[in-house]
C-alpha positions in Angstrom: -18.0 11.1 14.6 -15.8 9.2 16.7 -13.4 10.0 19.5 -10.2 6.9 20.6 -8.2 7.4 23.6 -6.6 10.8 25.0 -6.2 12.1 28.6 -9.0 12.3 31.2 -8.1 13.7 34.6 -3.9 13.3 34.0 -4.4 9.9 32.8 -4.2 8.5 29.5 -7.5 6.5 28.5 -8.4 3.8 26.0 -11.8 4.7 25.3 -13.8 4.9 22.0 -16.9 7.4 22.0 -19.2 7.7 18.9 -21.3 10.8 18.6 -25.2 10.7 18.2 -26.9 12.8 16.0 -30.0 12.3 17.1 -30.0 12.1 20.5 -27.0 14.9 20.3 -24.8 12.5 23.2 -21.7 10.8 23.2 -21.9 7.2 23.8 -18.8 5.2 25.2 -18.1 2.3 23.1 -16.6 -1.5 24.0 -13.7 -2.1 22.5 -13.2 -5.6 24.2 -10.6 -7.9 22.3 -10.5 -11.7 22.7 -7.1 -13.0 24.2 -4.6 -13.3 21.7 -6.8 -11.3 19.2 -3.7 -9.2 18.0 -0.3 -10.2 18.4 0.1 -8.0 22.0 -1.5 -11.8 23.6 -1.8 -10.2 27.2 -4.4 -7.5 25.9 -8.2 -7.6 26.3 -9.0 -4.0 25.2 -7.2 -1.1 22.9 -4.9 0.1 25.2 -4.5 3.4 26.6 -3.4 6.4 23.9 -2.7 10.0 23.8 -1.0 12.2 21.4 -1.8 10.0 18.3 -3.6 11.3 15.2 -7.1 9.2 14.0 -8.5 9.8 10.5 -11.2 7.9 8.7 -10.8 5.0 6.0 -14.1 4.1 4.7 -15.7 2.6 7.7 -12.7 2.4 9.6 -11.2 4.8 11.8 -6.9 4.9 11.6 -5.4 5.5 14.8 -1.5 6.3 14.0 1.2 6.8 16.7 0.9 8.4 20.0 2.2 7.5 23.6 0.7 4.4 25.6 0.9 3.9 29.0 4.3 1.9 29.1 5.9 4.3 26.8 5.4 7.8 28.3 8.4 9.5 26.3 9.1 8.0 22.7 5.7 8.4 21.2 5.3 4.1 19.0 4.9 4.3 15.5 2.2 1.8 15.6 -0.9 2.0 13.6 -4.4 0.6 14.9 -7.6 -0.1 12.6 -11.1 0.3 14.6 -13.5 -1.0 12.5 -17.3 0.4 13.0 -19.5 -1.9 10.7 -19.7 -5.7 11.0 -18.4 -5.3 15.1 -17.0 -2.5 17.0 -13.1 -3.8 17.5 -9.7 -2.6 17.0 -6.7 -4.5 15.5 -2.9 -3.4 15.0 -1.9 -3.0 11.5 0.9 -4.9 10.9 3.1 -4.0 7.9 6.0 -6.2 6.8 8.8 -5.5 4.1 11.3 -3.3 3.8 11.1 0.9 4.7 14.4 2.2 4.7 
């Protein structure tokens, strides 16, 4: 079971925590991004996230909307992929084409 972002103490966090059934702990997670991994270049983690919804995708974990810490009143429409096999690490889905 996973847990991604959410308030701590009045402040929005950017943390990933994975559940273990054995040991019956959370364990916080690294979710360290090269420079320039996704197309946000400045970031070097998944940035802080509240209010979103997460759901699981085979061996990924969809995180879909929520408020960051830049936009504290129009929740983003953005969608982030954390993938749990190969190597712990998030990316931002990127759609293109039309929606209206």
């Amino acid at each position: 079971m996973w847990t991604v972002g959410g308030v701590a103490r009045g402040r929005r966090v950017g943390d990933a925590c994975l559940f273990d059934t054995v040991k019956m702990e959370w364990i916080e997670v690294s979710t360290k991004m090269k420079p320039g991994e996704v197309e946000i270049a400045h970031l070097t983690s998944w940035p802080a996230r509240s209010g979103h919804a997460a759901c699981a995708w085979g061996s990924k974990v969809l995180v879909i909307g929520g408020h960051g810490v830049d936009d504290p009143v129009d929740a983003k429409c953005e969608v982030w992929v954390l993938e749990t096999t190969t190597r712990v690490r998030f990316f931002l889905f990127v759609s293109i084409g039309d929606y209206e």
